[in-house]
N, C-alpha and C positions, 0 to 999 in steps of 0.2 A: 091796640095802638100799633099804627103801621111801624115800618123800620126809619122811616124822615122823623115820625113824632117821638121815635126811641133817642134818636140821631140828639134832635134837638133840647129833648128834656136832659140828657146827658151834658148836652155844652151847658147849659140853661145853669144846672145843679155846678158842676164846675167854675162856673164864672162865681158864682156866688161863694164857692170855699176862699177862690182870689181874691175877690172881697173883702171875704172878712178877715182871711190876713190879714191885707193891707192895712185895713183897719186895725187889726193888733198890732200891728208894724208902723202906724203913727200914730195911732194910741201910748204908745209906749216914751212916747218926745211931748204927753200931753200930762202932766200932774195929777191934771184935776178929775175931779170926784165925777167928771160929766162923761169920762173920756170912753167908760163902758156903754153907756147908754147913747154914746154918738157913734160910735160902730155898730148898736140894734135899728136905730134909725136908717143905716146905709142898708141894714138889711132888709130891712121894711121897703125902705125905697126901691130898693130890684125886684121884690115882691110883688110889691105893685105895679112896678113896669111892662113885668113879664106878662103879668094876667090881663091888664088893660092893652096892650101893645103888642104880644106874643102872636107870630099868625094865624094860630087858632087856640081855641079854648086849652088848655095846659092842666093837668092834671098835678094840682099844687103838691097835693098828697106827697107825691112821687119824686117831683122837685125837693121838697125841702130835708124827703126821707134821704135824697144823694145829698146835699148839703153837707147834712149832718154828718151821714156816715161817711163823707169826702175830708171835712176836718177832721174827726178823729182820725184818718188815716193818715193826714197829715203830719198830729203829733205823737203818732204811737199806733203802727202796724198790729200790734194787739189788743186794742182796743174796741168795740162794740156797743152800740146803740142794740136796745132790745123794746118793743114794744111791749104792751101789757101783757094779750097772749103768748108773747114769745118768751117772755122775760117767765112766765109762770110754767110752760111748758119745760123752760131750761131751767129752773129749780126744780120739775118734778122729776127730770130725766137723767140727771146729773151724776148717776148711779147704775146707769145703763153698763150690762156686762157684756155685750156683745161692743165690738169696736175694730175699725180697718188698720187702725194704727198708723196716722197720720197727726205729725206736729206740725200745727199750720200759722199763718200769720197772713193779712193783710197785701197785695202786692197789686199795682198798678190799676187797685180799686176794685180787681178780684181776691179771690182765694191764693193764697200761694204755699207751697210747701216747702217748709225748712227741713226735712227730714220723716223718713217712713219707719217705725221702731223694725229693728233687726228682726225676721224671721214672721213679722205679722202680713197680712192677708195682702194689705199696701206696698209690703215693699217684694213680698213673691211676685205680684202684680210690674215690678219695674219702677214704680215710681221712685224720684229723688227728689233734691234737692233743686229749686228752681223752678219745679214743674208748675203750670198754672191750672187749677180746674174750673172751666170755663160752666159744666152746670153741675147738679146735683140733684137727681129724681127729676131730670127735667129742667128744673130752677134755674134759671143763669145767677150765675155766682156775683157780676155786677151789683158794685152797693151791700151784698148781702152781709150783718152781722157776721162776725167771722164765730163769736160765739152758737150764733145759731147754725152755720157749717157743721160745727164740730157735734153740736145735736144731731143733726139731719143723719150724719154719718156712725154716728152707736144705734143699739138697737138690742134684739135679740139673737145671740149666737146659734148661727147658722142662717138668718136671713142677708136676701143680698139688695145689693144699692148701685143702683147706674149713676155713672158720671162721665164727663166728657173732661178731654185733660188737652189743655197746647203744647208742644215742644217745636220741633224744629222742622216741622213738618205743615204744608199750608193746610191741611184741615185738622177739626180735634179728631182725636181719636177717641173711642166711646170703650166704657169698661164696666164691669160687673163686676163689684167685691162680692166675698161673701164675710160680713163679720165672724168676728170669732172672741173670746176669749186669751187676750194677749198674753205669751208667753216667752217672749223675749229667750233669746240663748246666754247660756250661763258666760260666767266672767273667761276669755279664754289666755291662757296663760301657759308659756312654753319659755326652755330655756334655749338659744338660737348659740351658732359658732361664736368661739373669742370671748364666752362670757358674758353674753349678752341676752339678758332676756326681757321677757318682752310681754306686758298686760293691753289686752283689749278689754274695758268691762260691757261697752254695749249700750247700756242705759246707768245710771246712775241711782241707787235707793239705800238707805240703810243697809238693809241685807247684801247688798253686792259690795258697797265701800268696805265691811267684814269680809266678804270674800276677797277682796284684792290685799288685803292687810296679809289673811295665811298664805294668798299668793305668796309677797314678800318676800317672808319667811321662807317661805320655802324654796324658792328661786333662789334665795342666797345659799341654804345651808348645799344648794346642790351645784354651788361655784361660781354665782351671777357676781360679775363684777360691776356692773351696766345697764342701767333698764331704759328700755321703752316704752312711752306709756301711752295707748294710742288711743287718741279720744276722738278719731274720727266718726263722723254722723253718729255721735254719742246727744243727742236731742232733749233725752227723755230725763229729768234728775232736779228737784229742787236745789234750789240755792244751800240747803244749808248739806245737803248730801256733796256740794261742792265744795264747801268749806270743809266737811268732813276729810275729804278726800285728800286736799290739801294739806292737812293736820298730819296724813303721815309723811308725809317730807316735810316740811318746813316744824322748827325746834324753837322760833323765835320769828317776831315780825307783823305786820298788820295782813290778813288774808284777804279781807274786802270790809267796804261799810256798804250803810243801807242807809238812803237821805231822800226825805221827801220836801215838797213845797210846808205841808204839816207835819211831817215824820221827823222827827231828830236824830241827829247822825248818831249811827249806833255801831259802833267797831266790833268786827271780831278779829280776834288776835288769836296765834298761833299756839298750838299749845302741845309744850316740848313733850306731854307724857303719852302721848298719842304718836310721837316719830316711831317709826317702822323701818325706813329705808333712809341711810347717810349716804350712800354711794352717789355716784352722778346719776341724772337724769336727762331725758330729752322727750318733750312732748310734741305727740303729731297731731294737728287741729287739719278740718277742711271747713269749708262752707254752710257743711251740716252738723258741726256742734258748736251746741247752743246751753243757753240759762246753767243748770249746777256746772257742768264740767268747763264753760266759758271761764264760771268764776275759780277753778282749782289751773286752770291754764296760766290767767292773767297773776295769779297769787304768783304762781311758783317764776316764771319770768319778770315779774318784776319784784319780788326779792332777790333776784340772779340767783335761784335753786335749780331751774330746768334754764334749757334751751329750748324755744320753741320753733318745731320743723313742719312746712305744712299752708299750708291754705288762711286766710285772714276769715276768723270765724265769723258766724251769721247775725248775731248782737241778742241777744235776749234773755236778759237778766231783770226784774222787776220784781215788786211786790202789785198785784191784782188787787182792785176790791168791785166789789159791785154797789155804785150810788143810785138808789132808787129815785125815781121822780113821787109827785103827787098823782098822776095819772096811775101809776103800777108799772109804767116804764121803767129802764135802769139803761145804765150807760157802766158796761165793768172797762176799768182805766184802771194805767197804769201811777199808783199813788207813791213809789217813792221807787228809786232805782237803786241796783249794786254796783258799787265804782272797783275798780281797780285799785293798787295799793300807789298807784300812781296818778289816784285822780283822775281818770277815765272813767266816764256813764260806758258800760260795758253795753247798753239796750244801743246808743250811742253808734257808737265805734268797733264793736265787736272787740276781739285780740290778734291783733297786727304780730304775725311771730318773727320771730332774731330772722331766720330766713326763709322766705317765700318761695316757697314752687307750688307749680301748678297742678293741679290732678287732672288728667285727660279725661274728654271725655268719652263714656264709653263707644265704641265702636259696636251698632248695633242694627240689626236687620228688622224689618217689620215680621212679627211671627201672627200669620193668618189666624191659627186657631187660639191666638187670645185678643182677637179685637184690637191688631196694631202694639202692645204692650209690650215688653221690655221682656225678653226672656228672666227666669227665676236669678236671684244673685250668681245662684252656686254654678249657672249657665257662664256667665261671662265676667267671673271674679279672675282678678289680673294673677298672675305668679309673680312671687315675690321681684324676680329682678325685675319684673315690667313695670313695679311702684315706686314709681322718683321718690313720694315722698319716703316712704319706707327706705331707700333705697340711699336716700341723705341723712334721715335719723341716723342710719350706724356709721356713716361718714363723720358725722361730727361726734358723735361719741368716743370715734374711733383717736381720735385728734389729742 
């Protein structure tokens, strides 16, 4: 298919997600029982137009595969259409030990990255938050499953995987991971001037929420009056490692619910036997945390336990299921969301903090011998005074 027939099957699949909006969009001013099946007729009808009418022959396949996976990204950036092979390949791979270490989502109908886990192959590589990767082994990332991305990209540790990525630069830049074995860096934790100390856990699991708890402890008995708890491009953490997390500060209070269109609202509340830290707090959120540490953010500021300093987070809190079709296709969607204790869809709106500053962006050169890529973190990690947001945390703590 030339680049016009690319051009146009693109607009083609588009106009049709428009569509069907709309059609949910006055469907919804319609009661009756018809008003489903008179939005499949409007879709049938552009169906027909395009193939009888289109300037040449149209490759429907292709149309209706952007359709689809143009609506799901419509109402949920993590969501995915999977065909029968792909749906079967990503249940048999789903256990893959090799991985670039990329939490990814949906974005302007490519791939996009909310975050590269600390210390993995993706983020030595430079990537962040925002970045888009335009292919994958070749692939353009256009339309593609974002579940199936996330296959493409595990494997066998130590094999590698080309991809092209956009930033700010007018071409992509082209890059070789080599998977690996994700080892994320441990919880870091130090006690800073004036009684103030300070946890980064990095990613979010069982085991590291235990890790931040003897942090705690031990930050106190050694004179911390004051914590900082930095949950920046902290990505990686189930919801309930969030609530966990939240459990040691809050002693009372609603930490999030879970509600679906079929899910019933399911409260978790706080629970006083699990507090670890009374003292004040202040959390530092950016653009790149997401899903568990979203929801121990949103907990602790809207019980007025923290302060939050920092960046308005990336939105991604949900409960996943995979609905199979009759084909062997599936469509994994998002079936119920985690709110805030303020009634905010966190997948929604992310967590808006008390005060917003910006995190700059890095100032960085093209490095030839990695194919355009972002020199390594520990290359062009800020000192402390050059991090506003850092830099405001013990501002207000200080107060």
């Amino acid at each position: 298919m030339n680049s016009r027939s690319k051009y146009l099957v693109v607009v083609g699949s588009t106009v049709l997600v428009l569509l069907l909006l709309l059609g949910t969009v006055l469907g919804k001013g319609n009661a009756s029982s018809e008003g489903p099946y008179r939005q499949l007729s409007v879709y049938t009808e552009v169906l027909s137009r395009i193939k009888s009418e289109y300037v040449e022959e149209p490759d429907m396949k292709s149309v209706t595969l952007g359709a689809l996976n143009g609506l799901l990204e419509s109402i949920d950036p993590f969501a995915s259409y999977l065909n029968a092979d792909q749906y079967k390949e990503y249940q048999k791979h789903t256990d893959a030990q090799g991985d670039v270490g990329l939490v990814l989502s949906k974005r302007f109908g490519y791939i996009g990255v909310v975050s590269a886990v600390p210390g993995s192959p993706a983020a030595k590589a430079g990537l962040s938050t925002g970045d888009i990767i335009e292919t994958i082994k070749g692939v353009g990332t256009r339309d593609m499953p974002l579940a199936y991305a996330t296959l493409l990209l595990r494997g066998t540790p130590g094999s590698t995987i080309e991809i092209t990525v956009l930033r700010h630069r007018p071409e992509p830049q082209k890059m070789t991971l080599t998977r690996a074995v994700l080892n994320p860096p441990a919880v870091v934790s130090k006690l800073m001037p004036d009684g103030v100390g300070y946890i980064r856990p990095e990613i979010l699991s069982g085991e590291r929420v235990q890790q931040v708890a003897a942090d705690l402890r031990d930050l106190e008995s050694q004179g911390a009056k004051k914590l900082l708890l930095d949950l920046r491009q902290c990505a990686v953490g189930d919801p309930a490692d969030g609530v966990a997390l939240a459990d040691l500060f809050l002693d009372k209070g609603l930490v999030t619910y879970l509600q679906g269109q079929r899910q019933a609202r399911q409260d978790f509340k706080a629970d006083a036997s699990k507090v670890v830290w009374k003292l004040p707090v202040v959390v530092l959120t950016n653009r790149g945390t997401a899903d568990g540490a979203e929801i121990a953010a949103a907990a602790l500021e809207d019980n007025s336990r923290a302060q939050v300093v920092g960046e308005r987070t990336y939105g991604d809190a949900s409960m996943l299921r995979a609905l199979t079709m009759d084909d062997g296709s599936a469509i994994i969607l998002s079936v119920a969301k985690y709110y805030s204790p303020a009634g905010k869809a966190i997948q929604d709106t992310g967590v808006t903090p008390n005060e917003t500053v910006q995190e700059p962006e890095p100032q960085l050169e093209a490095d030839e011998d990695n194919d355009g890529a972002r020199p390594e973190a520990a290359e062009v990690e800020q000192k402390p005074g050059d991090d506003p947001i850092l830099k405001r945390g013990i501002e207000v703590l200080a107060k």
